[in-house]
Gaussian input, Z-matrix of N, CA and C with variables (Angstrom, degrees):
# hf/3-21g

backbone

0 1
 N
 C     1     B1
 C     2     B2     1     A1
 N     3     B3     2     A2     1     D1
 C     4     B4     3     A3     2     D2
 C     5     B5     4     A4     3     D3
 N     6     B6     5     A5     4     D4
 C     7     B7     6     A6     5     D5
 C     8     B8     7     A7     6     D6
 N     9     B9     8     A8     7     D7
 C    10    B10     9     A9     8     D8
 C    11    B11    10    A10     9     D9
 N    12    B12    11    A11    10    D10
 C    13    B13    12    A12    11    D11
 C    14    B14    13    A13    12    D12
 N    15    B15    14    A14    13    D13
 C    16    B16    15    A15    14    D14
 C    17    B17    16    A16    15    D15
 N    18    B18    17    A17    16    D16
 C    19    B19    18    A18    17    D17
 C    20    B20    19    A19    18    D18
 N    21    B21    20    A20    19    D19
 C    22    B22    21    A21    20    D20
 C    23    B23    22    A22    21    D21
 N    24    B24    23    A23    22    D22
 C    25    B25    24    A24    23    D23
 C    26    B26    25    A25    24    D24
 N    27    B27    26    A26    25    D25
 C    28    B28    27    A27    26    D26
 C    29    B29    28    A28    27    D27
 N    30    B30    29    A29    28    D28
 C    31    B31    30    A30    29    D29
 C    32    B32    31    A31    30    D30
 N    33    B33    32    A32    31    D31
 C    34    B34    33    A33    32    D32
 C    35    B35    34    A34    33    D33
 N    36    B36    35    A35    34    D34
 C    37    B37    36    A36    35    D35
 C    38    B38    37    A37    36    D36
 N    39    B39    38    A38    37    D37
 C    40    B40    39    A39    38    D38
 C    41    B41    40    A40    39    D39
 N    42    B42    41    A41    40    D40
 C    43    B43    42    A42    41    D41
 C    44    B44    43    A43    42    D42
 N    45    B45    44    A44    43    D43
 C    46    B46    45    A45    44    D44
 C    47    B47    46    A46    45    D45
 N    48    B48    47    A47    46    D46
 C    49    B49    48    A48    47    D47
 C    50    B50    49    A49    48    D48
 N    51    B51    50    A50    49    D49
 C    52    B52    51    A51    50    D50
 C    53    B53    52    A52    51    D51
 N    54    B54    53    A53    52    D52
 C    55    B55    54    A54    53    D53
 C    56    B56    55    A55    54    D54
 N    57    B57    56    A56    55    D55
 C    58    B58    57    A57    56    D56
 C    59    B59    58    A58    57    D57
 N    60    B60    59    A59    58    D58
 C    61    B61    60    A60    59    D59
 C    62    B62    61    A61    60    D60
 N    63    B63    62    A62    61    D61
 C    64    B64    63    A63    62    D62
 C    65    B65    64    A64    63    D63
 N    66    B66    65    A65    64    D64
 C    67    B67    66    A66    65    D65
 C    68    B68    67    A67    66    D66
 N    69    B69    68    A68    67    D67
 C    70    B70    69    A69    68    D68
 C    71    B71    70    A70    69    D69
 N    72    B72    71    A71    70    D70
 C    73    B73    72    A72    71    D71
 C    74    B74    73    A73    72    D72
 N    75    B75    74    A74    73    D73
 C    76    B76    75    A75    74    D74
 C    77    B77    76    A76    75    D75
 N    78    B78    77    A77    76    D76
 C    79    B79    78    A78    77    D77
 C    80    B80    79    A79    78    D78
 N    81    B81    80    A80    79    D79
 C    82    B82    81    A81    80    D80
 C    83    B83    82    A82    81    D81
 N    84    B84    83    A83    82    D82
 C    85    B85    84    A84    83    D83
 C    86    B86    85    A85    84    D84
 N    87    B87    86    A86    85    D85
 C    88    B88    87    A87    86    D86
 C    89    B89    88    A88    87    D87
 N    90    B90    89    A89    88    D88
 C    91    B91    90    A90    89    D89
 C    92    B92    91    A91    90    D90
 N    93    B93    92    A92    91    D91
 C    94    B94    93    A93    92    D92
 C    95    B95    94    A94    93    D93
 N    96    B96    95    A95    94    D94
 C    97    B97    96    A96    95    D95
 C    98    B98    97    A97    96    D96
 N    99    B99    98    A98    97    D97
 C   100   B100    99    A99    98    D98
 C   101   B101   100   A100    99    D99
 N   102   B102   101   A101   100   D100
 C   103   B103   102   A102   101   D101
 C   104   B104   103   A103   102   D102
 N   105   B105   104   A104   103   D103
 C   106   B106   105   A105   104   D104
 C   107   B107   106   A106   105   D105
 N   108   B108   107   A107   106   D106
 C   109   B109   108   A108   107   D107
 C   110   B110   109   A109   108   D108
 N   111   B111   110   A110   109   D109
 C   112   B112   111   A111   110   D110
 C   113   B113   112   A112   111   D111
 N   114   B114   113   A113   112   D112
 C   115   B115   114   A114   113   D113
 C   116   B116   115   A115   114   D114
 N   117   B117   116   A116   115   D115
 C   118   B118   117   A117   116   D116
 C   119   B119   118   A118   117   D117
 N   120   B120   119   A119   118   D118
 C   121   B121   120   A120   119   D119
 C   122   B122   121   A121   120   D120
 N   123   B123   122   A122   121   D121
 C   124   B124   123   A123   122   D122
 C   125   B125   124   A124   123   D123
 N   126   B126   125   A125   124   D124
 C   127   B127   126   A126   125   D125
 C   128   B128   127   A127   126   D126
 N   129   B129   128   A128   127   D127
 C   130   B130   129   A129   128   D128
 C   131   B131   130   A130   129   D129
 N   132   B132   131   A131   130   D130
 C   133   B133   132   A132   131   D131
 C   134   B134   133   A133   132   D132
 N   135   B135   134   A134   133   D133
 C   136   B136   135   A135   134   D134
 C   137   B137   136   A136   135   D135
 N   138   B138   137   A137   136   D136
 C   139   B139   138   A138   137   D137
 C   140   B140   139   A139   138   D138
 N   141   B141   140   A140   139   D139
 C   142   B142   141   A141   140   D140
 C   143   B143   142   A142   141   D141
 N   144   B144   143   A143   142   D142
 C   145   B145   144   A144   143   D143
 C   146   B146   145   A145   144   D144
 N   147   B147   146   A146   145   D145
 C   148   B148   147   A147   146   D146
 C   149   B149   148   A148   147   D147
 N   150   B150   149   A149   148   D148
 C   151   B151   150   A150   149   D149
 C   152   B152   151   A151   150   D150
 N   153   B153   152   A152   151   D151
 C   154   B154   153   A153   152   D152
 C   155   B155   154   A154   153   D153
 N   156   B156   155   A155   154   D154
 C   157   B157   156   A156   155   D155
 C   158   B158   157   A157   156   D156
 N   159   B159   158   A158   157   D157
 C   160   B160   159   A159   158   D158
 C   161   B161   160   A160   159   D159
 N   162   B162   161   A161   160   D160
 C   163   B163   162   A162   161   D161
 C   164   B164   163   A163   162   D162
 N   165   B165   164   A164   163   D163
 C   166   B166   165   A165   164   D164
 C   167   B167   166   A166   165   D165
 N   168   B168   167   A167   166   D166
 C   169   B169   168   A168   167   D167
 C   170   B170   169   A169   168   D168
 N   171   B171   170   A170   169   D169
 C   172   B172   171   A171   170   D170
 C   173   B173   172   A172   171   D171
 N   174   B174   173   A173   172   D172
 C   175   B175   174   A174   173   D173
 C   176   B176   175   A175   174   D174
 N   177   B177   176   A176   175   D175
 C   178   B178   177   A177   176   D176
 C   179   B179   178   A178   177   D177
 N   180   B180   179   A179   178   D178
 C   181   B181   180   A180   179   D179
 C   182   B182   181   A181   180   D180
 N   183   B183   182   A182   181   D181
 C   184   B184   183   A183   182   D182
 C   185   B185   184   A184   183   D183
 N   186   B186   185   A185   184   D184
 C   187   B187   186   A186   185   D185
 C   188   B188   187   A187   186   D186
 N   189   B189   188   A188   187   D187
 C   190   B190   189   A189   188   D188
 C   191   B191   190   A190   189   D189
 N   192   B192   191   A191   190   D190
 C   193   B193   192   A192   191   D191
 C   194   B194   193   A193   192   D192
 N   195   B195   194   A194   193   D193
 C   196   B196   195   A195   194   D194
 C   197   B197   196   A196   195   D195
 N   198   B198   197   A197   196   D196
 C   199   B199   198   A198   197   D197
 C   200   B200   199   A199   198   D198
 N   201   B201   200   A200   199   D199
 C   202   B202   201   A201   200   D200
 C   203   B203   202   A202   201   D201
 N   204   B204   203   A203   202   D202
 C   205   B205   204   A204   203   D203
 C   206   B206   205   A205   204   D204

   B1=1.4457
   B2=1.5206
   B3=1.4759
   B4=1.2461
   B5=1.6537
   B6=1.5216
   B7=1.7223
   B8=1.5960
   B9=0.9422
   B10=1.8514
   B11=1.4928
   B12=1.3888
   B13=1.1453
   B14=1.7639
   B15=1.5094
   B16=1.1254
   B17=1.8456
   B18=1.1009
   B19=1.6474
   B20=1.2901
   B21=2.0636
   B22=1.2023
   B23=1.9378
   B24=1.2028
   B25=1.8003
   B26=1.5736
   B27=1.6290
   B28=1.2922
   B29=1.1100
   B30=1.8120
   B31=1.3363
   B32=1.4662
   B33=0.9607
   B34=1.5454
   B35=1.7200
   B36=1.0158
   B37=1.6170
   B38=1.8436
   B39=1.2637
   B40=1.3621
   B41=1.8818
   B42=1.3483
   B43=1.1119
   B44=1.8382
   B45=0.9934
   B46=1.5649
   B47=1.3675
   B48=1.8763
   B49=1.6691
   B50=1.7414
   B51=1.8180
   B52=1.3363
   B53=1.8313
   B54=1.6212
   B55=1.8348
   B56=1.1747
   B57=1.4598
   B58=0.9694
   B59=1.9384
   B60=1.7930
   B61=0.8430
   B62=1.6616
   B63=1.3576
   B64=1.4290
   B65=1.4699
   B66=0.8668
   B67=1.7854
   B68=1.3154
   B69=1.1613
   B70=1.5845
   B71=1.4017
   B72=0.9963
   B73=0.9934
   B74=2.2202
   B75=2.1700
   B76=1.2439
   B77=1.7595
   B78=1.0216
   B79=1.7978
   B80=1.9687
   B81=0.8707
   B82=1.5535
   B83=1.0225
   B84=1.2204
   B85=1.3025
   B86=1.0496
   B87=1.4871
   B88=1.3466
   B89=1.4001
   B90=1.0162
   B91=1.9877
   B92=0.9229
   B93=1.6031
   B94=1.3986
   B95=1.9445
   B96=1.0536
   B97=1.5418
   B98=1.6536
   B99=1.5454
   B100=1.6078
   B101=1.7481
   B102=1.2450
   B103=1.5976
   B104=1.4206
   B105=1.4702
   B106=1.3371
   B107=1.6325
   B108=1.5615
   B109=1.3694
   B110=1.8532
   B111=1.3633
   B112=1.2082
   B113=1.8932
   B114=1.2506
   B115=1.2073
   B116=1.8352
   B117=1.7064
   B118=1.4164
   B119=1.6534
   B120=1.2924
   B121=1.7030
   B122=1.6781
   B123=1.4665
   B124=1.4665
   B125=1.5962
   B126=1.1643
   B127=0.8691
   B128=1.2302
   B129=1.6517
   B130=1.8282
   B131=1.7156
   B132=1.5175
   B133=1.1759
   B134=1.7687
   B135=1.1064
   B136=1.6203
   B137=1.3593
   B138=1.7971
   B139=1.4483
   B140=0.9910
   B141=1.7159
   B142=1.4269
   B143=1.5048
   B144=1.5655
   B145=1.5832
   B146=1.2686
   B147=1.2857
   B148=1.3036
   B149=1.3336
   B150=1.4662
   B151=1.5203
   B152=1.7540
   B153=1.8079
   B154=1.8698
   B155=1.8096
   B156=1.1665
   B157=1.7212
   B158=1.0421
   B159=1.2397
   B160=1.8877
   B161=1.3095
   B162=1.4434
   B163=1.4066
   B164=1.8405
   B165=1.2888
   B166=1.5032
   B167=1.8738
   B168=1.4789
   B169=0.8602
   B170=1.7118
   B171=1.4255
   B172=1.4761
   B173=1.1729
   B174=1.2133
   B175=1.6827
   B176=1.2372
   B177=1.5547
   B178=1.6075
   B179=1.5881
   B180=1.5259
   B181=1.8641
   B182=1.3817
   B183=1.5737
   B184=1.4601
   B185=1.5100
   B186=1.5805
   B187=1.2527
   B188=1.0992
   B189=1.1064
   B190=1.5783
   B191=1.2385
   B192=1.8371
   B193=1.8255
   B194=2.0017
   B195=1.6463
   B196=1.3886
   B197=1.6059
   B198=1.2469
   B199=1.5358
   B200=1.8249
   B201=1.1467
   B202=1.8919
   B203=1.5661
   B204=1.1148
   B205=1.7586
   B206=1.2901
   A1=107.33
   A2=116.14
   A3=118.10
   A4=101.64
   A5=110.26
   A6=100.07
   A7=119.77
   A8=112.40
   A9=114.43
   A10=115.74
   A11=107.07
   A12=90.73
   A13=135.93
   A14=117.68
   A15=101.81
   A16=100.19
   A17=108.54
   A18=116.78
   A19=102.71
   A20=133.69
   A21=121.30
   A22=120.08
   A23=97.57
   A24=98.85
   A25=102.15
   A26=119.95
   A27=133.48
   A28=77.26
   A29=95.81
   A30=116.92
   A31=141.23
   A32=146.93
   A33=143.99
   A34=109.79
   A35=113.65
   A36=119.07
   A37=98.91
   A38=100.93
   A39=108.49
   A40=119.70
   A41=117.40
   A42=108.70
   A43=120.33
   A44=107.56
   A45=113.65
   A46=105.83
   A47=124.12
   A48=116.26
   A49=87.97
   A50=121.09
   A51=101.04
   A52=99.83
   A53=87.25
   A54=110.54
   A55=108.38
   A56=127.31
   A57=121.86
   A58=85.82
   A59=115.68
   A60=99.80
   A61=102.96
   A62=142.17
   A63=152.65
   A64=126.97
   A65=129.29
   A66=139.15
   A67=99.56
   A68=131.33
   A69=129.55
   A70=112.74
   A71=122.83
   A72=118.24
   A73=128.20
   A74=85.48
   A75=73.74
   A76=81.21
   A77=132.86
   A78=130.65
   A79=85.59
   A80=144.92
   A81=111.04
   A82=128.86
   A83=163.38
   A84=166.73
   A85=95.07
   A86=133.21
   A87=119.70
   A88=136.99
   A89=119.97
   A90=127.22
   A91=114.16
   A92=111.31
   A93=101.36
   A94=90.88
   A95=129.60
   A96=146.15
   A97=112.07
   A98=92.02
   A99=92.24
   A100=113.24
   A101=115.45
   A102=103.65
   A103=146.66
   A104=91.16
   A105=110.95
   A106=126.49
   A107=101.45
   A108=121.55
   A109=108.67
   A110=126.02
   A111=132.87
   A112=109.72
   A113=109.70
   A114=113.33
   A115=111.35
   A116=106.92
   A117=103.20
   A118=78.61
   A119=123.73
   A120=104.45
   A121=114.79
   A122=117.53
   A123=125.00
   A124=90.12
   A125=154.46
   A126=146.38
   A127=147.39
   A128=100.83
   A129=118.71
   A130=112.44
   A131=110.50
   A132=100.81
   A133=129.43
   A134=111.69
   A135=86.44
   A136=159.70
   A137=93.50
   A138=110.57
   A139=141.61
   A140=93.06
   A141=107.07
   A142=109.85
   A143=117.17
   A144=117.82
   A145=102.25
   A146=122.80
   A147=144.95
   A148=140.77
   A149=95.61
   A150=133.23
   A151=123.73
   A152=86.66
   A153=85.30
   A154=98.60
   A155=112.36
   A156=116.58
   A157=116.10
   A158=117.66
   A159=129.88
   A160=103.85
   A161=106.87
   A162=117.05
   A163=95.95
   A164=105.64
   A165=103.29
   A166=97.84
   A167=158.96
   A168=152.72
   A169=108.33
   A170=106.07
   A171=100.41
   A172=133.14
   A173=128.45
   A174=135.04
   A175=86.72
   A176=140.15
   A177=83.70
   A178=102.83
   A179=102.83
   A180=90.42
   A181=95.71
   A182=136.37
   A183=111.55
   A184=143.97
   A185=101.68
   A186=108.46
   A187=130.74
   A188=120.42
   A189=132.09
   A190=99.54
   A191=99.85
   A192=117.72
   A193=111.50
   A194=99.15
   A195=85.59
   A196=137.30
   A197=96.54
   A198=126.19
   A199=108.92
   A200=98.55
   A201=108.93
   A202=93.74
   A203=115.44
   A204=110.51
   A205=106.01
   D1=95.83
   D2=170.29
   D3=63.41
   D4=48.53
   D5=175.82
   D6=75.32
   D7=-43.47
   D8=160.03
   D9=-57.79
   D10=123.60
   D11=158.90
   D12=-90.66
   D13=160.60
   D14=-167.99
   D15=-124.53
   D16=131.76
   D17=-166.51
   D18=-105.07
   D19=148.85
   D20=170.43
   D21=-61.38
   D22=133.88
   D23=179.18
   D24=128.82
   D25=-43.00
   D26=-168.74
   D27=-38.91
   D28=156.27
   D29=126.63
   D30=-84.65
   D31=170.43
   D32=-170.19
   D33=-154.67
   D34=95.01
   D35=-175.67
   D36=-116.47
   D37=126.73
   D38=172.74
   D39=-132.21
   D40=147.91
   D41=160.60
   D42=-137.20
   D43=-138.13
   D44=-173.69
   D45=-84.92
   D46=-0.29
   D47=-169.52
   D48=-130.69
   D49=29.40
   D50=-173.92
   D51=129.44
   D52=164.38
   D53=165.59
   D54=-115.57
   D55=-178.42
   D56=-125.59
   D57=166.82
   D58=108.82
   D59=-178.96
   D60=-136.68
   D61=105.96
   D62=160.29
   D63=-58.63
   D64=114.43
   D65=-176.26
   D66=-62.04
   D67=119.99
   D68=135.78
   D69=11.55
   D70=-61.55
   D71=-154.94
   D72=-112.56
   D73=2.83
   D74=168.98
   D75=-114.02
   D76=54.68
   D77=-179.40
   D78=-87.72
   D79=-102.26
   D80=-158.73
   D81=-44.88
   D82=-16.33
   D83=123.78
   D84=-23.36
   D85=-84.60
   D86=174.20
   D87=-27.64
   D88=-75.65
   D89=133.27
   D90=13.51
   D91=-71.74
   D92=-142.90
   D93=-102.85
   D94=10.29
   D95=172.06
   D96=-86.49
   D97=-50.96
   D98=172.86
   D99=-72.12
   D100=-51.49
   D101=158.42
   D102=-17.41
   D103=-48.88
   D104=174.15
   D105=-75.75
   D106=-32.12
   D107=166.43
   D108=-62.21
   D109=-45.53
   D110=-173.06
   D111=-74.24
   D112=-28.18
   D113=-173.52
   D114=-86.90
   D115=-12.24
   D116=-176.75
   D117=-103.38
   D118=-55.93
   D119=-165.71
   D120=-45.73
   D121=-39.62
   D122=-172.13
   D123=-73.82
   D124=2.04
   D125=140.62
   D126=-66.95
   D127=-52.46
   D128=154.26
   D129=-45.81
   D130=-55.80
   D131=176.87
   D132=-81.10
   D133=-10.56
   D134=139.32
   D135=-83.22
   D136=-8.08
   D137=137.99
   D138=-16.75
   D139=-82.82
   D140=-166.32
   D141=-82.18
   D142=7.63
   D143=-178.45
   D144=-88.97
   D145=-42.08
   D146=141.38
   D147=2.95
   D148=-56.71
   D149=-164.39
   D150=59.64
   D151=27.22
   D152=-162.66
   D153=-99.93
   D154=7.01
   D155=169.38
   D156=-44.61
   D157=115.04
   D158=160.05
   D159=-88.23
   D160=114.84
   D161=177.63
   D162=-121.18
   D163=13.60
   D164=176.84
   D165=-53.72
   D166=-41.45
   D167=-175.69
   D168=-35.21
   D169=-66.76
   D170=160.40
   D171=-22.36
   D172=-77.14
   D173=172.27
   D174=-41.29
   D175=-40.72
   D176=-152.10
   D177=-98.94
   D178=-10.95
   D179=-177.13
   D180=-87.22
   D181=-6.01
   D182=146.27
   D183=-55.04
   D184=-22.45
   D185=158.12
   D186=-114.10
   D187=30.17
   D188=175.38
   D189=-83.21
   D190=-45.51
   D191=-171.97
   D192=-71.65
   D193=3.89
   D194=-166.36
   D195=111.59
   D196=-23.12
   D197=179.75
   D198=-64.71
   D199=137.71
   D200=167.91
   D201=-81.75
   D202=124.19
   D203=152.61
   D204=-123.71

């Protein structure tokens, strides 16, 4: 598939930006990585629905780098 190979057991997850193929055997690790990704994003965005987002981090590694903010 597109140069990857794909072995029986893989997983194969695809959407509208691509596939997406996981080994047997790193599928919890994976799992439990993507979880973790969903539980800080479902977080950011109630933030920012919110409007209670601190994005002060920005400013400052913009000016760490030099930047006018």
């Amino acid at each position: 598939m597109g140069g990857i190979p794909v072995n029986p057991g893989d997983i194969v997850v695809g959407d509208a930006d691509g596939l997406v193929v996981v080994p047997q055997e790193h599928a919890e690790t994976v799992l439990a990585s993507a979880k973790a990704i969903l539980v800080k994003e479902t977080n950011s965005m109630k933030q920012i629905k919110a409007g209670t987002v601190d994005r002060s981090w920005v400013d400052k590694a913009l000016k760490e780098k030099g930047y006018k903010v």
